[in-house]
C-alpha positions as CSV (number, residue, x, y, z in Angstrom):
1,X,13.2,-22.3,-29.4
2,X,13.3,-19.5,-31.3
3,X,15.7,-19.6,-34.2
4,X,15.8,-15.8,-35.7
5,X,17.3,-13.5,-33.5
6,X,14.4,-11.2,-32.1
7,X,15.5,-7.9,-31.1
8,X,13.7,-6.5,-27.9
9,X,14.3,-3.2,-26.2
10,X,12.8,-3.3,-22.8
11,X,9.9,-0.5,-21.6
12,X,11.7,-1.4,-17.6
13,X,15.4,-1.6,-18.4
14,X,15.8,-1.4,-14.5
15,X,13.4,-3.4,-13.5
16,X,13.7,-7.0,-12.2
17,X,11.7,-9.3,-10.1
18,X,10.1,-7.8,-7.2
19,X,12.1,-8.0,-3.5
20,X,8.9,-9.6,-1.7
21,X,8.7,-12.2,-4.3
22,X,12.5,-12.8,-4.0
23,X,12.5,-13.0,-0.2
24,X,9.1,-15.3,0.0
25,X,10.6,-18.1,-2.3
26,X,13.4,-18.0,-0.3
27,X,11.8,-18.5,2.9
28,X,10.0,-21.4,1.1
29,X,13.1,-22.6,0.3
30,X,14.7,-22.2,3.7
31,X,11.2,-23.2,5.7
32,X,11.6,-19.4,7.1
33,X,8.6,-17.8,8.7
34,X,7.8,-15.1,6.5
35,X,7.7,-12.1,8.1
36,X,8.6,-10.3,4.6
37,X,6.2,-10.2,2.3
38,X,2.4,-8.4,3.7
39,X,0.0,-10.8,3.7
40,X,-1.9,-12.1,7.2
41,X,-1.8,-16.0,8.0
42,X,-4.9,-15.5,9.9
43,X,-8.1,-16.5,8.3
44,X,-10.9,-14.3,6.7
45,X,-14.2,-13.9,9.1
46,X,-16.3,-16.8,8.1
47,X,-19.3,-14.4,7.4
48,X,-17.5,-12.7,4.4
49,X,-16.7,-16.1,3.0
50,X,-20.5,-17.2,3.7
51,X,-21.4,-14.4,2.1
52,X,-19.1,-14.6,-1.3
53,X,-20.9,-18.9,-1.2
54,X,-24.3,-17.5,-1.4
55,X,-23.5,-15.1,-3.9
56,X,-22.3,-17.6,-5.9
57,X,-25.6,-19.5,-5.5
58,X,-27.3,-16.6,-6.4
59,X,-25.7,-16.8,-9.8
60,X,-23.6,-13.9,-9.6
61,X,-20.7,-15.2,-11.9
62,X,-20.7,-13.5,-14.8
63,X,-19.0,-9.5,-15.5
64,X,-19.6,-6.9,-13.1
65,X,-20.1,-3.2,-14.6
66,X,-16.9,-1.6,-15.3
67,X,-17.5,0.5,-13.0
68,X,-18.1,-1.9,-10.4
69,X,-21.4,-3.1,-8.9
70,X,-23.9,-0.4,-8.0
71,X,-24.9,-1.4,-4.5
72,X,-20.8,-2.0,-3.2
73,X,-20.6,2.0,-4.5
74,X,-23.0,3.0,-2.9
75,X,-22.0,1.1,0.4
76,X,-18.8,2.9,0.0
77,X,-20.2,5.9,-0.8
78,X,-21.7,5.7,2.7
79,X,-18.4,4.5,4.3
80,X,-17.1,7.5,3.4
81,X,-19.7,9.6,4.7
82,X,-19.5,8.2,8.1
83,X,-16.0,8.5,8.6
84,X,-14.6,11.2,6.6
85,X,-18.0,13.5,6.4
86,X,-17.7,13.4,2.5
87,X,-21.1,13.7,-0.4
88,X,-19.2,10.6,-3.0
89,X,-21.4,10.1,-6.2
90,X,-21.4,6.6,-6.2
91,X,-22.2,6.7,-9.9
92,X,-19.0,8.9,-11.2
93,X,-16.7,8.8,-8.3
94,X,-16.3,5.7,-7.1
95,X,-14.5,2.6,-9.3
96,X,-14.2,-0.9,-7.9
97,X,-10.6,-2.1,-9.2
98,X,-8.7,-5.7,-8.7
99,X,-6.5,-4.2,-5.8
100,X,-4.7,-1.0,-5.0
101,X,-1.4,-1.4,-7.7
102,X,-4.3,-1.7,-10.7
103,X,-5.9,1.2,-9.3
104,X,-2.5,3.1,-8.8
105,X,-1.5,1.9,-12.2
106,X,-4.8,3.1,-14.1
107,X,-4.2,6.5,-12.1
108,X,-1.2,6.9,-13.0
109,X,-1.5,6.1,-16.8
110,X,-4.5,8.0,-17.2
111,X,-3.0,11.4,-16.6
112,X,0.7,11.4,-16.8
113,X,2.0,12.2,-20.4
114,X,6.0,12.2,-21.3
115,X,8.0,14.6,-19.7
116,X,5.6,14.7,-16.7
117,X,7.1,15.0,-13.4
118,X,5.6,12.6,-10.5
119,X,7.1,13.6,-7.1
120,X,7.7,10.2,-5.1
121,X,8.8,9.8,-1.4
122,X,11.3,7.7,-0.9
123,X,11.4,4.7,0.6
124,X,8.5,4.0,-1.5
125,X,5.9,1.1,-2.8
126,X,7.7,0.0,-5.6
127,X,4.9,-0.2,-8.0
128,X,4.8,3.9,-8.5
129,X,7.8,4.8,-10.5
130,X,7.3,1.6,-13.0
131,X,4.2,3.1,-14.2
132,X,5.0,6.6,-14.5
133,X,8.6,5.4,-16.5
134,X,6.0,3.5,-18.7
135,X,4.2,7.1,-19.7
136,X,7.5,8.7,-20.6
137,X,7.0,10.0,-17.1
138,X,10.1,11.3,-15.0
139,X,10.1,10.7,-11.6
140,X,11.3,12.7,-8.8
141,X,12.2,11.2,-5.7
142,X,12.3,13.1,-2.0
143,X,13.6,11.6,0.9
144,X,12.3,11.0,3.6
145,X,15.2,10.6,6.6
146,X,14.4,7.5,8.9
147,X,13.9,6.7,11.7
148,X,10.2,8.8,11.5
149,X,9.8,9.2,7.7
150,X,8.3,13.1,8.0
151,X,7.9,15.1,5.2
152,X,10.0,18.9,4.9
153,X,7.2,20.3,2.6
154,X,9.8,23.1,2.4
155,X,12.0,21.2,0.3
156,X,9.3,19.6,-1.2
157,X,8.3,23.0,-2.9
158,X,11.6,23.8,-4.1
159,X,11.1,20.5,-6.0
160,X,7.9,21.8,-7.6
161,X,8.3,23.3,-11.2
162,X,6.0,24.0,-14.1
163,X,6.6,19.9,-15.2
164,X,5.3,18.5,-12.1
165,X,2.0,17.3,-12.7
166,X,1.7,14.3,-10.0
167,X,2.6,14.3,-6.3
168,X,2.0,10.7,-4.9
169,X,1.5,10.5,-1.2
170,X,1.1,7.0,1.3
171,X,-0.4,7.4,4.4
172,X,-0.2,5.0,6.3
173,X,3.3,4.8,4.9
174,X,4.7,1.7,3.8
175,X,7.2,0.6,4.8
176,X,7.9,3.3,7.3
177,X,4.8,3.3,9.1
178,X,4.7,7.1,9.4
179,X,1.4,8.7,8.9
180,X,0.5,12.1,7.9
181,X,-0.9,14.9,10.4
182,X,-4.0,17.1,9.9
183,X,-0.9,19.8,9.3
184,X,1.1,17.7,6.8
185,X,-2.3,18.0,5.1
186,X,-3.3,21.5,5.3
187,X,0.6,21.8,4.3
188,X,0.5,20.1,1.0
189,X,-3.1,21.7,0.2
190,X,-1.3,25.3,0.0
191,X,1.4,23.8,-1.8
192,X,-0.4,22.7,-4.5
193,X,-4.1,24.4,-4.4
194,X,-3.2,27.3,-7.3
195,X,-1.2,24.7,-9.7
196,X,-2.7,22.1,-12.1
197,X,-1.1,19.4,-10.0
198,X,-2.9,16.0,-9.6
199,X,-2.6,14.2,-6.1
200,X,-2.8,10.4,-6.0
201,X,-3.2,9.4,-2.2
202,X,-2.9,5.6,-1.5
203,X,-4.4,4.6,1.0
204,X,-4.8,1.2,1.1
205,X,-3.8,0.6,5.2
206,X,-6.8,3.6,6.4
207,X,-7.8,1.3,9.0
208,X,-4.5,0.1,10.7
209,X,-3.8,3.3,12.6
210,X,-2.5,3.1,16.4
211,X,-2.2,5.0,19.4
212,X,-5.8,6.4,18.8
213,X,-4.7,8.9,16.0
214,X,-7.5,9.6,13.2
215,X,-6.4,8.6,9.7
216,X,-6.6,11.8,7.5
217,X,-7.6,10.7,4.4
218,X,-7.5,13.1,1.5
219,X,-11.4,12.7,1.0
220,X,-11.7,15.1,5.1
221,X,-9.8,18.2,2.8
222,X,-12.4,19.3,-0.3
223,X,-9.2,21.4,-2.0
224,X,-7.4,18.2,-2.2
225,X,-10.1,15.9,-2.7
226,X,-11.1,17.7,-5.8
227,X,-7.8,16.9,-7.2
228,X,-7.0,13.4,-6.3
229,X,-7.4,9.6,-6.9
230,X,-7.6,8.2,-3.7
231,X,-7.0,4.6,-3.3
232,X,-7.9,1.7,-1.3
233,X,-7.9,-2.2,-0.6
234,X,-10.4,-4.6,0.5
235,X,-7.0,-6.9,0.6
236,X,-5.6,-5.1,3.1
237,X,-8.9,-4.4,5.4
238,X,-10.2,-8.0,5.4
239,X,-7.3,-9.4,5.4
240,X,-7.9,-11.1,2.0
241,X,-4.8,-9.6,0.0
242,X,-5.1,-12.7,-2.8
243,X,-8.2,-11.5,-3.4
244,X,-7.0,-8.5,-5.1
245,X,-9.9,-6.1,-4.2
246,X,-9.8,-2.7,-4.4
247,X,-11.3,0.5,-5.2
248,X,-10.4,4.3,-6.3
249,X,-12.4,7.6,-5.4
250,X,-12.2,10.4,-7.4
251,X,-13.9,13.6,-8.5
252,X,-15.7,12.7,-11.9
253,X,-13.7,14.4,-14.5
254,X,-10.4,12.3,-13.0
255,X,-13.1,9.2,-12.4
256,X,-13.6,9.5,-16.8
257,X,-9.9,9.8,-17.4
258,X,-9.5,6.9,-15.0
259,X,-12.0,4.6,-16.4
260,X,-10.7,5.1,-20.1
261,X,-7.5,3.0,-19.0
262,X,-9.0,0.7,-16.1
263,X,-11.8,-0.6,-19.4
264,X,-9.0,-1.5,-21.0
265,X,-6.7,-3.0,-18.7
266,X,-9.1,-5.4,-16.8
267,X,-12.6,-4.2,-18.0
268,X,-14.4,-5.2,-14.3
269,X,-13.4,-7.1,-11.0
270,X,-14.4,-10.3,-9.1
271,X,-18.5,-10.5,-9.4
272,X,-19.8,-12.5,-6.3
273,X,-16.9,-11.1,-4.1
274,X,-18.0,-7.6,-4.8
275,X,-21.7,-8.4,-4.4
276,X,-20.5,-9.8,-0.7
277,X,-18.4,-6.9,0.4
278,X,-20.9,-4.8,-0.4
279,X,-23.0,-6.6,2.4
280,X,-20.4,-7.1,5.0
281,X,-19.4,-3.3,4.8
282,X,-23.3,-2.2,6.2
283,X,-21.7,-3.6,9.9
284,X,-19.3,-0.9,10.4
285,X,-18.1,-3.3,12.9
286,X,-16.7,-5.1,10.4
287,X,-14.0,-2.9,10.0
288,X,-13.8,-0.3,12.8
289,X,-11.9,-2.8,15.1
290,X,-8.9,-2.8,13.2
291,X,-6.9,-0.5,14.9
292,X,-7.0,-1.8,18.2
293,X,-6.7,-5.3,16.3
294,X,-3.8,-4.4,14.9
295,X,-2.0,-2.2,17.9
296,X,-2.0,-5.5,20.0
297,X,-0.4,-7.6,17.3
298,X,2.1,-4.1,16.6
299,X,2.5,-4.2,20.3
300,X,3.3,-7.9,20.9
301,X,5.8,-7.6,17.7
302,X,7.3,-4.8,19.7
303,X,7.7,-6.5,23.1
304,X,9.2,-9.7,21.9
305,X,12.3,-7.6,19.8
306,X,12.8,-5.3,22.7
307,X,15.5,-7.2,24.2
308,X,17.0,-7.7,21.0
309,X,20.2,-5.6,19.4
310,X,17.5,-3.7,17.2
311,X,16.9,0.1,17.7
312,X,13.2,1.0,16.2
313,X,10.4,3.2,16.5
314,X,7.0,1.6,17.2
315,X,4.9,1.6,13.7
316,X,2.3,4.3,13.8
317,X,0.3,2.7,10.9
318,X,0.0,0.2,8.7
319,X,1.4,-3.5,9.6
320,X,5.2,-3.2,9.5
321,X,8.1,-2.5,11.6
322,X,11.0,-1.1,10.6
323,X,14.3,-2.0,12.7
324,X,17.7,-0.6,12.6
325,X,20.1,-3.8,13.6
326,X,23.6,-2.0,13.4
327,X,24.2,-3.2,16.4
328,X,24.4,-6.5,14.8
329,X,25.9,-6.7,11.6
330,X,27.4,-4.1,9.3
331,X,26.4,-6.0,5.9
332,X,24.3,-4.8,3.3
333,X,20.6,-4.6,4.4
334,X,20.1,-7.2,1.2
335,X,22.8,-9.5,2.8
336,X,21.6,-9.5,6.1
337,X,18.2,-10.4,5.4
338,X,19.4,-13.2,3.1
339,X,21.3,-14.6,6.5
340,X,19.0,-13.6,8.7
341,X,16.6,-16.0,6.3
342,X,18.6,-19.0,5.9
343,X,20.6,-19.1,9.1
344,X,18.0,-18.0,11.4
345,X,14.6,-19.1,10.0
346,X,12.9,-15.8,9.8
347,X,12.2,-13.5,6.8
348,X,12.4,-9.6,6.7
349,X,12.5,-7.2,3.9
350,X,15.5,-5.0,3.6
351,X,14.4,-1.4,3.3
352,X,17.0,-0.1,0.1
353,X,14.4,-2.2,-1.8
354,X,12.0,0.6,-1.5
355,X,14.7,2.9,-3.4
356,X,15.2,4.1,-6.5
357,X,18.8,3.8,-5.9
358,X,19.5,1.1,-3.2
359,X,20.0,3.3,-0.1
360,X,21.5,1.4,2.8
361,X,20.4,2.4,6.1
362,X,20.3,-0.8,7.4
363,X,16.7,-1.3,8.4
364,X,14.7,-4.1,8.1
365,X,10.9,-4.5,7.5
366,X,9.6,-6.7,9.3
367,X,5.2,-7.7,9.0
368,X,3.5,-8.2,12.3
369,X,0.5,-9.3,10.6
370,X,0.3,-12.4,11.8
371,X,-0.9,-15.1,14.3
372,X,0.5,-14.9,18.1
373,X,2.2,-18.4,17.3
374,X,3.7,-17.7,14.7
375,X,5.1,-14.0,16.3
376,X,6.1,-16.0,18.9
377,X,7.9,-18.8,17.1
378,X,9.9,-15.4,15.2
379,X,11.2,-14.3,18.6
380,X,12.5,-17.3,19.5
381,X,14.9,-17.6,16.2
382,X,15.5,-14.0,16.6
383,X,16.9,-14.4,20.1
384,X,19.8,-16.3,18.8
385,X,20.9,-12.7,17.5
386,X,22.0,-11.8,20.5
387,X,25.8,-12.6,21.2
C-alpha cells in the first residue's frame, strides 16, 4: 500500500473495461452460453496444430524477424495474388503482427500526430478511437443507420476537411455485418484520391462473406491500396482467436512508418506458429471454405430466432447477428442483455457498446460462431422470450 499520495492523470479518461470482457465473466458467472464475445468453440483443424508440434521440434522457439518470417510473407504475398490479383513485396509490405488490434494500433500511432482527424463509422470496433485519443488524435464519428449499416459517402465528404488525415473502414463490418460494394469502393477512392489522406482497412473477417458476394478488399483498387494499411487475422480465419495472429499490408513507405512503432511495441510474433501457418496457407483449401462454412452456421442461427419476437437482417459478413428485440422489452440495450444473461442463460452484446456515445437502438449482437449444439441449446433458452 502506497503511503504518499501519487497523483495520476489518465491518457483514457473515458475508458473502462471492455463490454466483451464484462459480458463473458458474467456469463461465467451465470453458466450462460456465450454468444457475446467472438471467439469459435469449435476446435482448430488438427493439421495446423500438427504443424505448430513439429515446428516446435524443429527448434523454432526463439524471435522471429521483426518483420515476420520470410517464407509466411511470402505465402501471403501469394494469397494475395490469387485472390485479389495484387504484386505484394513480401519484403517491405507485408508485417506479421500478434493480431488485428496490434496491427490497428501500430497503424494508427505511426501516422496520426495531435490535432489529426480519424473519421470512424459508428457502431464501431472499440479499439480505434483509444489509439487515435492516445496521439492527440480527434476522432470523428459518422453514423451509420441500422438495420443495413451503408455508408452516405455524401455526408461523408462534407466531413472531410484539411485536418483529416485517417479514414478507417471495416468490411466485413463488425458488429453490423454489412459489407462494402465494388461502388462503396470506387466511392471512397474519388473521395480521397487528390488528398494526403491515409486509409486503414480492417479486414480481419475477409473470408466470412455470404450469399456468394466477393469480399472487396482494399488491396483489388491500386489508388487505395497505395495509401492504406490493410489488416488481417489468422485468429479470425482459423478459428484460433487466442492465438493472436495477424498481419498488416502496406505500401513500403507506410510499411517503414509502421515498423518504427510495431519494433517497439512487441518487437516480433509467435515463432513456431508463424513457421506453421506459413505451410497450412499453400492449401488454399484451407481457407476458401469459409464462406459456405460459415453461411450454414449464419443460416442455422437465423432459422432457430425466426419464430422469436426479434426483427433482423441476415448478417452479410463476418460472424454476428444483430437483432432488434423491441418487441420484447423496452430497457436499455445494456439492461436487457444483463437479463437476458442471467435469467435466460444466454449472452449477447448490446450494440451502444460500439458507440462513442452509448446510442440505444436496441439491438443485440449475437456470435453464431459456434457448434450446432451449442446454437441449438441457445434457441431453446431463447424460446422462453416469447410470451
Amino acid at each position: 500500500m502506497n503511503t504518499y499520495p501519487l497523483s495520476l492523470r489518465s491518457k483514457l479518461p473515458n475508458v473502462g473495461t471492455t463490454i466483451f470482457t464484462v459480458m463473458s465473466a458474467l456469463a461465467n458467472e451465470h453458466q450462460a452460453i456465450n454468444l457475446s464475445q467472438g471467439f469459435p468453440d469449435f476446435e482448430v483443424d488438427e493439421k495446423l496444430i500438427s504443424l505448430i508440434h513439429q515446428h516446435f521440434q524443429k527448434g523454432h522457439n526463439q524471435y522471429a524477424a521483426m518483420a515476420g518470417v520470410i517464407s509466411l510473407r511470402e505465402t501471403i504475398a501469394e494469397k494475395c495474388n490469387s485472390l485479389y490479383g495484387v504484386e505484394i513485396n513480401p519484403d517491405t509490405e507485408i508485417t506479421i503482427t500478434p493480431g488485428g488490434t496490434e496491427a490497428i494500433f501500430s497503424a494508427i500511432t505511426s501516422v496520426i500526430h495531435p490535432n489529426d482527424e480519424v473519421i470512424i463509422f459508428e457502431p464501431a470496433y472499440d479499439c480505434y478511437a483509444p489509439a487515435i485519443e492516445l496521439c492527440g488524435g480527434v476522432p470523428v464519428y459518422i453514423e451509420l443507420q441500422a438495420p443495413y449499416f451503408k455508408v452516405d459517402w455524401e455526408f461523408v465528404k462534407k466531413h472531410i476537411n484539411h485536418h483529416t488525415r485517417m479514414i478507417i473502414i471495416n468490411t466485413p463490418h463488425n458488429p453490423g455485418g454489412s459489407i462494402f460494394s465494388a461502388d462503396d469502393m470506387l466511392q471512397l477512392q474519388k473521395i480521397i484520391e487528390t488528398s494526403d489522406i491515409i486509409l486503414l482497412s480492417d479486414e480481419v473477417y475477409e473470408h466470412i462473406i455470404f450469399d456468394n458476394a466477393k469480399h472487396e478488399s482494399v488491396l483489388k483498387y491500386p489508388k487505395l491500396a497505395e495509401r492504406s494499411f490493410t489488416v488481417f487475422s489468422f485468429g479470425k480465419t482459423f478459428h484460433a482467436t487466442g492465438w493472436k495472429m495477424g498481419y498488416v499490408i502496406a505500401p513500403e513507405n507506410l510499411t517503414k512508418e509502421f515498423r518504427k512503432v510495431h519494433q517497439f511495441n512487441v518487437f516480433s510474433t509467435n515463432t513456431p506458429i508463424q513457421y506453421a501457418l506459413a505451410d497450412y496457407l499453400k492449401d488454399a483449401d484451407n481457407y476458401l471454405y469459409l464462406p459456405k462454412f460459415y453461411e450454414e452456421k449464419r443460416n442455422q442461427f437465423s432459422e432457430i430466432i425466426k419464430d422469436l419476437p426479434f426483427k433482423f437482417v441476415p448478417t452479410k459478413g463476418s460472424y454476428f447477428q444483430c437483432v432488434d428485440y423491441s418487441k420484447i422489452s423496452d430497457e436499455s440495450d445494456k439492461d436487457f442483455a444483463i437479463r437476458l444473461t442471467k435469467e435466460y442463460g444466454v449472452a449477447a452484446v448490446p450494440v451502444s457498446a460500439f458507440y462513442h456515445r452509448a446510442k440505444d437502438n436496441k439491438l443485440l449482437r449475437f456470435c453464431f460462431a459456434k457448434k450446432k449444439q451449442t446454437l441449438e441449446m441457445a434457441a431453446e433458452k431463447l424460446q422462453k422470450l416469447i410470451p
